[in-house]
N, C-alpha and C positions, 0 to 999 in steps of 0.2 A: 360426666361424659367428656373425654377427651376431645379437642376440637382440632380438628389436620391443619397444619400452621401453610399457609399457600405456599408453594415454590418459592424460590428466590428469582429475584429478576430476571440474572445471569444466564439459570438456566427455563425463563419460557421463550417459548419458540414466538419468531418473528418473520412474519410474511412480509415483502416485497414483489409490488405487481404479482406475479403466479411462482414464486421461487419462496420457499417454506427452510430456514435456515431454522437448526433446533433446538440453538441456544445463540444466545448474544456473544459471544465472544470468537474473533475474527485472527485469521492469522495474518500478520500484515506484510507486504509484500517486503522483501529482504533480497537483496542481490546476493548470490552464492560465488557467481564468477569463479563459474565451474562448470561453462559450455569452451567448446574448443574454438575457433578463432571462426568454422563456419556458424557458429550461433548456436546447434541444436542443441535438443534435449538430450543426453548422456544417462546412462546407469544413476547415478547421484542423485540428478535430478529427483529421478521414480521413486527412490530410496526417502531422501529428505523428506518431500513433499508428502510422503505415502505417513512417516512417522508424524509429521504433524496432521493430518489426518484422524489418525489412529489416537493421538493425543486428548481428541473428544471434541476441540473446535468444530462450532457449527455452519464454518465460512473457511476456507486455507486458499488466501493468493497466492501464486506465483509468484516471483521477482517480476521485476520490469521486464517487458516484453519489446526489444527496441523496434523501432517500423519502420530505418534505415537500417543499414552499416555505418552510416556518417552520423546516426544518432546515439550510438552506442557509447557506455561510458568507457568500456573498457575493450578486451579481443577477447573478454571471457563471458561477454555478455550474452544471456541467450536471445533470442528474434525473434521476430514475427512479421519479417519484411519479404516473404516471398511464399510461392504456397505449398513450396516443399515442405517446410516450417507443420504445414495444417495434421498431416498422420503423426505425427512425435507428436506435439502440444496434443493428437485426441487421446491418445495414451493416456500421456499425464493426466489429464483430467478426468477420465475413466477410474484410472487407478485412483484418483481421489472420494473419487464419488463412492467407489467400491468399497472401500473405506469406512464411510459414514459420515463425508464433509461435502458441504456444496462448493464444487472450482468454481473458482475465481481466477482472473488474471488481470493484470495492469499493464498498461501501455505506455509508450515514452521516447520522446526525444529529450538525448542530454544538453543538446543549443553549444552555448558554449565553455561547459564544462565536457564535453565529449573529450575522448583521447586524453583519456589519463591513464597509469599504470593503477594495477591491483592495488588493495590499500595495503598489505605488507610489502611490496615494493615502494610504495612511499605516497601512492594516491595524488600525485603530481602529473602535469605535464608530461608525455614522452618527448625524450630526447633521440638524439644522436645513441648513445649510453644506450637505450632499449633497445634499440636496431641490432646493435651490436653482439648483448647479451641473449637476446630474445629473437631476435628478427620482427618488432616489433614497431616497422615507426608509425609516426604522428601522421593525422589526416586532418585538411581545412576544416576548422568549426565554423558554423552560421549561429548569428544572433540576430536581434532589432538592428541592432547597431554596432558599429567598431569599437568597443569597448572589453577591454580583458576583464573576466571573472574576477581575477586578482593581480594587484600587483606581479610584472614580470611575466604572466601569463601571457602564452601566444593572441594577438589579437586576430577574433571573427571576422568573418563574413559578414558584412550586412545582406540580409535576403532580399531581392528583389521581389518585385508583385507577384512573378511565376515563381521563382522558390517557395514561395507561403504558399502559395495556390497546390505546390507538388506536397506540404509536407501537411497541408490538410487532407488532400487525398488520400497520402500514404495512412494517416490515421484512419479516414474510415475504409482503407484495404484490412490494416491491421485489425480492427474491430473485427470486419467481414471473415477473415482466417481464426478470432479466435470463436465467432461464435460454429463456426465449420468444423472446429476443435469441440467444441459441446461445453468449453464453460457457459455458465449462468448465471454466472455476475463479470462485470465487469468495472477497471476501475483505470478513469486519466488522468495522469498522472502531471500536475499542474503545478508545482510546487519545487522547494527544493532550489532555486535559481537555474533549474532547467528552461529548456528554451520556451516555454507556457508562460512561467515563470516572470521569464525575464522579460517579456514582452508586457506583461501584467504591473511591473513596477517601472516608475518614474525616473529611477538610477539607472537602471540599467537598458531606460525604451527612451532615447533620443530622438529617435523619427521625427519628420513634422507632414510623414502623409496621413493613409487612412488609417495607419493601423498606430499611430501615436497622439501623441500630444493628450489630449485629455485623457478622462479617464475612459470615455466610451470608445475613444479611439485605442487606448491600451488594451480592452478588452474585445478586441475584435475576432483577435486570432482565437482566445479562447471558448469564446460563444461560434466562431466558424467550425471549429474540430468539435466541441460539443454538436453543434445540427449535425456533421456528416458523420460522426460515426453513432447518432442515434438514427440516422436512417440506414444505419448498415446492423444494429442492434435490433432482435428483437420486441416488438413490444410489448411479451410475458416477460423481458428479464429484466431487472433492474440495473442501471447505469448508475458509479457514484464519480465524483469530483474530487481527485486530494487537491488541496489550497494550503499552499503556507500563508494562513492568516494572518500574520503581519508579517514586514519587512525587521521591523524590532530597529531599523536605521532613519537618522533623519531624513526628511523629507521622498519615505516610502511609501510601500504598499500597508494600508493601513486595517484596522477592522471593519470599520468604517465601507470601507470600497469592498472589502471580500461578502460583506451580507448583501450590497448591491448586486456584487455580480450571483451571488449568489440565488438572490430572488429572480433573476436572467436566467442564469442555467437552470433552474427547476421548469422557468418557462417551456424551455428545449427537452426536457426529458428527463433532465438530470434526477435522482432520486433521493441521495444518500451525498452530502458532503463528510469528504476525511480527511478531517482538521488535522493539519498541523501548523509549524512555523520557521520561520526565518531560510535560512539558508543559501541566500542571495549570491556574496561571497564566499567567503574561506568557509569551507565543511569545516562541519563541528562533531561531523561524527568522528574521526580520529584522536580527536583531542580531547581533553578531561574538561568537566562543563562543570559548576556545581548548581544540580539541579531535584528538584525534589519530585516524588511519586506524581504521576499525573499533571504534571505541567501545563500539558497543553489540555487539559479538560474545561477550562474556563473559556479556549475559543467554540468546541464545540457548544457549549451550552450560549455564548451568546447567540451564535448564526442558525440553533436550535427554537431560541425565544422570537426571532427577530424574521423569520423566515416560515414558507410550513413544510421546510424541509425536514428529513430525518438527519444524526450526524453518527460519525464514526470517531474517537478520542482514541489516542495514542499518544505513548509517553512515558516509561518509564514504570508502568504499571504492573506491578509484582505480586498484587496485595489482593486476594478474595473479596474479604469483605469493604476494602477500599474499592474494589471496579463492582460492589451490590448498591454502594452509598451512591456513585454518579450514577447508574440506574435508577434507584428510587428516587435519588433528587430530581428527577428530571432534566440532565446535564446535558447526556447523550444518549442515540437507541443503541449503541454497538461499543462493545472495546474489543479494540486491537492490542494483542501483545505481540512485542517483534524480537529483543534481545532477551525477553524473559524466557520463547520457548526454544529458542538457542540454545540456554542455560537449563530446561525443564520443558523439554517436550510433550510432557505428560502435563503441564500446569491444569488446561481445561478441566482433565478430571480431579486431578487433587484440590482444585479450588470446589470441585460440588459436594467432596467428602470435607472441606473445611466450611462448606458451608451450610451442612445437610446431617453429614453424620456419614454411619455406615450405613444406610438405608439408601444413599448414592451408588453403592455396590449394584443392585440390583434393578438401579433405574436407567445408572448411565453409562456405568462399565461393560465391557466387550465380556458375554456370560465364563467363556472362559478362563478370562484373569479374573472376575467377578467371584468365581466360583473359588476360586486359592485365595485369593486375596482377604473376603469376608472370613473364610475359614480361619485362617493366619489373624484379621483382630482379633476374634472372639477367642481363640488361643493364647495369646497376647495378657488379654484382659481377665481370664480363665488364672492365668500364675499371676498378675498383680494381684488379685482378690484372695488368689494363695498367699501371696507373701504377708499380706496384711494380716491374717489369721493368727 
């Protein structure tokens, strides 16, 4: 007697508080900067988002969702700072669901990486130069403190006690509009040298009031935005945390301090941390990095052991039975893939027929490609066993 080999990881379904995702694999939030300068949702939007849906993901975020205009990174960025913002975003997120994915969306201030150009306009500073060409200029960043991003960078704002006080509010507005919107997950967006971020690391958080100097003073702002926008979250949905778990620079933000804070936000509601790293500084997304499968899978599995939190791993992850291995090992509960479904919208389901066979056809494909599709192997495989003859 043949004995049924159990699912694979990848694809069993994962509950969160009352939200039933039906595979582990997560679409992770990717800026498109391809809203028009008022923020909304656009044609594209519904399009993109709709195709990674359809792709088989059991989870599809958003992009960053900015909760100002002064938090945007770019004028393409879309919002979630007013409640105009609320019928587009219920769309989108309707048409995801419609689909067969559970919306998601991520929220964000850029701090003081805000007001940059698109990244094939150069992902820099605007100038003089944008205005010109674009009609595009530059607007004051806020930070902890007076310190540029990068070298030559325009220098922030330090915020005063009511600036923080305004840009935690604005977060749990933004929260409050997207659960208005009907997503059912949601995710803040802490990481990256965004203004969470920076307030979170010792480089970049000079302060000597409440919200610096140690490390519990560094984490103030992030544990304030966590309480208020799980008071504006409901209590059946799950909230997750991205962290870039280390600073990866001397005298940063460490792993060390991200499980602390970690075991703090789960305090608050948090559910779900997604792990990532570094990006304090100079973005790495534009530049060639040499980096292997899964990189940053070893922070979600620390702050996984060390916590009784769940985590989310991204990074670079291409590979089937590479994102079944962090699964069984107990690494991470989620993988995200972000440039992979860029490149393969469809990965979700091609990874369950690389991992299952064609008996995937019939379990997790949409019946009517399912129905061509299975046809076409066993066709396929019908003139190989010809040609052998």
């Amino acid at each position: 007697m043949t004995t049924q080999q159990p699912d694979p990881l990848l694809f069993t379904p994962l509950t969160l508080r009352d939200v039933t995702l039906k595979n582990r694999i997560a679409i992770s939030p990717m800026q498109q900067y391809a809203a028009g300068p008022d923020g909304k949702v656009v044609d594209y939007h519904t399009v993109h988002y709709g195709r990674m849906a359809m792709g088989g993901a059991g989870l599809v975020f958003t992009e960053a969702l900015c909760i100002t205009p002064e938090g945007r990174l770019t004028y393409s960025d879309l919002g979630a700072w007013h409640d105009d913002f609320i019928e587009p975003l219920a769309r989108l997120a309707d048409n995801v669901r419609a689909l067969g994915a559970v919306p998601g969306a991520q929220i964000l201030h850029a701090g003081r990486k805000a007001s940059v150009q698109r990244p094939w306009q150069g992902y820099m500073p605007l100038t003089e130069q944008d205005i010109a060409d674009r009609g595009e200029a530059p607007w004051q960043t806020v930070a902890p403190s007076p310190l540029p991003a990068n070298p030559g960078w325009p220098t922030p704002q330090a915020l005063t006690a009511s600036g923080i006080a305004e840009i935690v509010a604005a977060h749990g507005d933004a929260a409050r509009r997207c659960r208005q919107a009907g997503f059912e997950v949601l995710d803040i967006h802490g990481a990256h040298g965004y203004l969470i971020h920076s307030f979170l690391s010792p480089i970049s958080n000079q302060r000597t009031d409440g919200y610096g100097g140690d490390r519990l003073g560094r984490m103030r702002l992030a544990l304030e935005i966590a309480a208020a926008v799980r008071d504006e979250w409901p209590d059946e949905r799950p909230l997750f945390f991205r962290l870039s778990c280390i600073d990866d620079e001397p005298g940063g933000w460490t792993m060390a301090d991200t499980i602390i804070l970690a075991r703090e936000l789960g305090r608050l509601g948090v559910d779900v941390i997604d792990c990532s790293s570094r990006g304090l500084g100079q973005r790495t997304t534009p530049v060639v990095v040499a980096r292997e499968q899964g990189f940053q899978v070893p922070f979600a599995e620390d702050v996984r052991r060390a916590t009784d939190l769940k985590t989310m791993t991204v990074g670079l992850i291409m590979d089937a039975a590479f994102a079944e291995g962090v699964l069984q090992g107990g690494r991470a509960d989620l993988i995200a893939i972000g440039r992979e479904a860029l490149f393969n919208p469809q990965w979700p389901l091609q990874a369950s027929l690389a991992l299952m066979g064609d008996e995937a056809y019939e379990r997790f494909w949409r019946p009517s490609d399912a129905w061509w599709l299975e046809k076409r192997a066993r066709s396929l495989a019908a003139a190989k066993d010809t040609a052998l003859v």
